[in-house]
C-alpha positions in Angstrom: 213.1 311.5 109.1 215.7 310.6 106.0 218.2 310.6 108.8 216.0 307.4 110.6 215.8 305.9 107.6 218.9 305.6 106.4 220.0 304.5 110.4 217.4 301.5 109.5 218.4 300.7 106.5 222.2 300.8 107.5 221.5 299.2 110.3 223.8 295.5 110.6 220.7 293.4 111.7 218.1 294.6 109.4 220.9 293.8 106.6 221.1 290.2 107.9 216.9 289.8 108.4 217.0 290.9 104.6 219.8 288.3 103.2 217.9 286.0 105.2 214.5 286.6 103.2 215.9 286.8 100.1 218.2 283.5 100.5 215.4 281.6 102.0 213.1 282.5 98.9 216.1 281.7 96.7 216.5 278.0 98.5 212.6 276.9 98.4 213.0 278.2 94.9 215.3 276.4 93.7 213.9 273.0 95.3 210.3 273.9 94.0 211.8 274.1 90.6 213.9 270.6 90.7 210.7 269.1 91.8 208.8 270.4 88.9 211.0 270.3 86.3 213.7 266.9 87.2 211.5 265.3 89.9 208.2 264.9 87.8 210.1 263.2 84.7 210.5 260.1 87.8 208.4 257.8 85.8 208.2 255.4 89.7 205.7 256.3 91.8 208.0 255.4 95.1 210.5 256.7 94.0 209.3 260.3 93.0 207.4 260.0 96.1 210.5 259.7 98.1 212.7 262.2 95.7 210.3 264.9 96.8 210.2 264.1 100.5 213.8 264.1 100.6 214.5 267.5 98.6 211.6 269.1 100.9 213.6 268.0 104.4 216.8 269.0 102.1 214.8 272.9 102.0 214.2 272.4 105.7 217.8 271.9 106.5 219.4 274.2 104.4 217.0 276.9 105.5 218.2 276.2 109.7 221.7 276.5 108.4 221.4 279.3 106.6 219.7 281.0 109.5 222.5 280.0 111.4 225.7 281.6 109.4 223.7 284.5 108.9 222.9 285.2 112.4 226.3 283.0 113.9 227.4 286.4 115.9 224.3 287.1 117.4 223.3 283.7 118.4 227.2 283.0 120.0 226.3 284.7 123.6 223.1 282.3 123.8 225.2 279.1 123.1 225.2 277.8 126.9 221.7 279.1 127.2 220.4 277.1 124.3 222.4 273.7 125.0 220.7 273.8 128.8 217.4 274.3 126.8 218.2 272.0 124.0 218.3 269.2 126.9 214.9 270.1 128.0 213.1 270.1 124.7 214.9 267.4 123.5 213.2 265.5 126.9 210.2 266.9 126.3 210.1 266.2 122.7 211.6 262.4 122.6 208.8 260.7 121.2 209.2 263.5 118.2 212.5 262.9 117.8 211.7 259.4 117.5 209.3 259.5 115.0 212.0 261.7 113.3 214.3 258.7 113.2 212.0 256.5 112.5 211.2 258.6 109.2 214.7 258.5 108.5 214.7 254.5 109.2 211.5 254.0 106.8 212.7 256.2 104.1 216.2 254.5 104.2 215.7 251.4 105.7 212.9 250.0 103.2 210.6 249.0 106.5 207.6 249.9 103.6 206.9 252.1 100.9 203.9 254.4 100.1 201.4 252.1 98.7 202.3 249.0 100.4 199.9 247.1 102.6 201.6 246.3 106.6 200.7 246.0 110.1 202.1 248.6 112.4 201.0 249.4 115.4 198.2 247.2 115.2 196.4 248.4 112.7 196.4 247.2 109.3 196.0 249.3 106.1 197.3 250.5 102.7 200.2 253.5 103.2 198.6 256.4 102.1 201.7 258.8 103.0 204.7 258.7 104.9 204.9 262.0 106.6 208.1 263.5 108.8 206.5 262.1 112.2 203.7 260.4 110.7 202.2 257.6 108.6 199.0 257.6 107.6 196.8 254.5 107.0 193.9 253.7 104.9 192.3 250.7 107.7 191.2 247.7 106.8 189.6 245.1 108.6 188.1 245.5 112.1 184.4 245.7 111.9 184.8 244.9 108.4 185.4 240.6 107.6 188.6 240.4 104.9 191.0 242.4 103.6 188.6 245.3 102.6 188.8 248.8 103.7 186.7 249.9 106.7 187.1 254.1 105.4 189.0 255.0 108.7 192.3 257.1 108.0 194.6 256.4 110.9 197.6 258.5 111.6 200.1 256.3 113.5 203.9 257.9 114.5 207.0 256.7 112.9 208.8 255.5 116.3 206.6 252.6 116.0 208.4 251.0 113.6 211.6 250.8 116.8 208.9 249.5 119.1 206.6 246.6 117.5 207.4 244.4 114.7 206.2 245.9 111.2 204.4 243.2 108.9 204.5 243.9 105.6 202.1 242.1 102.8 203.2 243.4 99.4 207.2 243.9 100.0 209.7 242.1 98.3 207.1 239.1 98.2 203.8 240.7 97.0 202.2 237.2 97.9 200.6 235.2 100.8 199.8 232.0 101.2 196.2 231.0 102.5 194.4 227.6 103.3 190.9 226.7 102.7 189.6 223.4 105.0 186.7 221.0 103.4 185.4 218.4 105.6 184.3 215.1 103.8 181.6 212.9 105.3 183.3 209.6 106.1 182.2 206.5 103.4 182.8 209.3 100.3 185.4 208.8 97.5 188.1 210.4 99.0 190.4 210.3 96.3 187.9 212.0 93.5 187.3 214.2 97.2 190.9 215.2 96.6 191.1 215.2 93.3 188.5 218.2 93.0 189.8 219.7 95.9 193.4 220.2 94.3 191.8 220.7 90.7 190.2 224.0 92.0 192.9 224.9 93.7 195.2 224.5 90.3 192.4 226.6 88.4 192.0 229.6 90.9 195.8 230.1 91.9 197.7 228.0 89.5 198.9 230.9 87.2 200.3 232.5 90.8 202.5 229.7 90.7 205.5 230.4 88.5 205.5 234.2 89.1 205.5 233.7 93.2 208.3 231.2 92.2 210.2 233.6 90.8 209.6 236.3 93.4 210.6 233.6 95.8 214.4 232.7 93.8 215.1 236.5 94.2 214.3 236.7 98.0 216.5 233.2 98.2 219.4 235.4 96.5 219.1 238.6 98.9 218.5 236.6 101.9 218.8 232.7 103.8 215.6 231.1 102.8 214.9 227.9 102.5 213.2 226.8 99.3 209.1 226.8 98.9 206.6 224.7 97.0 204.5 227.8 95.2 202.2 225.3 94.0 198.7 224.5 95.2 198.9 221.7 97.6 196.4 219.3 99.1 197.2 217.5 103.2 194.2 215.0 104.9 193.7 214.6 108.4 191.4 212.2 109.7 189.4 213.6 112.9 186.2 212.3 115.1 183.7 213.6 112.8 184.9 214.0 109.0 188.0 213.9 107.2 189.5 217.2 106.4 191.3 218.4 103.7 193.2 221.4 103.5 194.1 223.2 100.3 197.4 225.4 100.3 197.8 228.0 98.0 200.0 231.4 97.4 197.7 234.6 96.7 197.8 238.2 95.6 198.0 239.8 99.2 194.6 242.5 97.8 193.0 239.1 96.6 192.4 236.6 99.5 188.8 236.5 100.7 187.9 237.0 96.5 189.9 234.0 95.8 188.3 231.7 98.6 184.8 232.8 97.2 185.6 231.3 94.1 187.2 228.2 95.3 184.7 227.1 97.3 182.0 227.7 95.3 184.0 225.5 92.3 184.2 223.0 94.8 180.9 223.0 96.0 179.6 222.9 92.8 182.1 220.0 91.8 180.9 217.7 94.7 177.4 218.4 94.4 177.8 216.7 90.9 178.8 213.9 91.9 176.0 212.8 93.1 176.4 211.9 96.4 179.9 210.1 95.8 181.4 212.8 97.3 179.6 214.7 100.3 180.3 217.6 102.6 180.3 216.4 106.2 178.2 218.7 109.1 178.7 218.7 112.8 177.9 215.3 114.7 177.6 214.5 118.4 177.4 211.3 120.0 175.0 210.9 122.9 177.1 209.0 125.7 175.2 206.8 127.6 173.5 208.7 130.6 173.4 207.3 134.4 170.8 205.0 135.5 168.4 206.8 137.9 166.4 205.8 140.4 162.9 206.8 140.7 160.4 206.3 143.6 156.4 207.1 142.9 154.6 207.2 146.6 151.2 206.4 146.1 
C-alpha cells in the first residue's frame, strides 16, 4: 500500500496535474486581488468596466498557456491531430470566433461603451454589458412610442458590429438634433407665428446650445466635419393646405419625446393667446367638381 503511494505521488503526471492547480489558483489570485485592491480605486465607470474585462480575459489566457508549458511533452504527439481538429472547430465555431473579434474590436475600437445608447442589430437600447461573445441590451422602443424602455433584455453577438452599421446616440456627441412641424392656418400673423415658434424653441433647448457647440469643435478637431449651427432654428414652407414651420433643435439623446412635450404645449399655449391672430391649421379637402349625370325617370 505505502509502496502505491509513493508510485502516485512520484509519479511525473500527477506532479504536473498538481503544479497545474496550484499555479492556476496562484494566477486567478493574483488578478482577483488587482481587481479589488488597484481596479476599484478607477474612479470611471468605463474605464473600470473595461480594466476588469481585460485582466479577466488576461486570467483566461494565462491559464491556456500555462496549461500548455506544463503539459508541452505530453500534448507534442497530438500536434497533427489537434491542427486537423482545430480546422473543424474553428468551422464549426466561426460565428464564435467572430463575436470574439468583434469583442476585441468594441473594447479596442471604441464602436460603444457600457452605458451608451446605439442601434445594433436592429434593436435599439442602453448597453447594459459587453460580454466576450455578447452584448446585452436594455430595449427601447418597439411597442413602446419614444425613446423609453420597453423591459426586454436582448442579448445580441459581437460579430454584428462587422456586419451592420452600429448607430450610436451618446458617443463622442451625446446630442441629436430633432424637428417639431406646426402648421399655421393661412390669413394668421406669420411673423408673430414664427416669432413664438423660435421663442420656445430658444427657451426649451437654448441652454443645449453652447455645450453641443463645444462638443461639436472637439469632433471638428478629431475628425473632417463641416461646421453646425447648434442653435434653434426656424424654416417655412408654404404647402396646399397651411404653412408649415419647422423648428430645429439639438437635444439630450435620453430627452427627445420629453422635450417635444414641452414645446408644444408652450406653443400651443402661446398661440392660443393671441387670440385668433395666430391659428393652428387642420386638414382641408376641396371637393372637385363631379361629372354631370344623366338621369331618366320612366313613368
Amino acid at each position: 500500500m505505502e509502496e502505491e503511494i509513493q508510485k502516485y505521488l512520484y509519479n511525473p503526471t500527477v506532479g504536473k496535474i498538481v503544479t497545474f492547480l496550484i499555479g492556476v489558483a496562484v494566477i486567478w489570485m493574483l488578478i482577483k486581488a488587482v481587481q479589488k485592491n488597484l481596479f476599484s480605486k478607477i474612479k470611471d465607470n468605463d474605464n473600470r468596466y473595461k480594466a476588469k474585462k481585460i485582466s479577466t480575459f488576461v486570467g483566461y489566457l494565462a491559464t491556456v498557456i500555462f496549461l500548455t508549458v506544463i503539459f508541452s511533452e505530453k500534448l507534442g504527439g497530438l500536434t497533427v491531430a489537434l491542427g486537423v481538429a482545430g480546422a473543424g472547430i474553428a468551422f464549426a465555431l466561426q460565428e464564435v470566433i467572430a463575436s470574439f473579434a468583434g469583442w476585441l474590436a468594441i473594447m479596442f475600437g471604441g464602436f460603444y461603451n457600457s452605458g451608451d445608447r446605439v442601434q445594433l442589430g436592429g434593436i435599439k437600447g442602453d448597453v447594459m454589458d459587453i460580454g466576450v461573445l455578447r452584448t446585452t441590451i436594455m430595449e427601447t422602443g418597439q411597442w413602446v412610442d419614444g425613446d423609453l424602455y420597453n423591459g426586454r433584455i436582448v442579448l445580441i453577438a459581437n460579430s454584428y458590429v462587422f456586419k451592420e452599421p452600429v448607430f450610436n446616440y451618446s458617443g463622442d456627441f451625446p446630442f441629436l438634433w430633432d424637428e417639431i412641424k406646426i402648421p399655421i392656418q393661412f390669413g394668421s400673423n406669420y411673423e408673430k407665428a414664427q416669432e413664438i415658434i423660435l421663442n420656445a424653441g430658444v427657451e426649451v433647448a437654448g441652454d443645449l446650445t453652447e455645450k453641443s457647440k463645444d462638443k461639436w469643435k472637439s469632433l471638428q478637431y478629431k475628425y473632417r466635419l463641416e461646421d453646425a449651427q447648434t442653435a434653434p432654428m426656424i424654416s417655412l414652407i408654404a404647402n396646399d393646405n397651411w404653412a408649415e414651420y419647422t423648428l430645429r433643435y439639438v437635444v439630450d439623446y435620453k430627452k427627445r419625446r420629453t422635450t417635444k412635450t414641452i414645446l408644444f404645449s408652450k406653443i400651443l399655449t402661446k398661440i392660443e393667446a393671441t387670440n385668433g391672430e395666430v391659428k393652428m391649421a387642420s386638414a382641408t379637402f376641396q371637393l372637385v367638381q363631379a361629372p354631370d349625370f344623366n338621369v331618366n325617370i320612366k313613368k
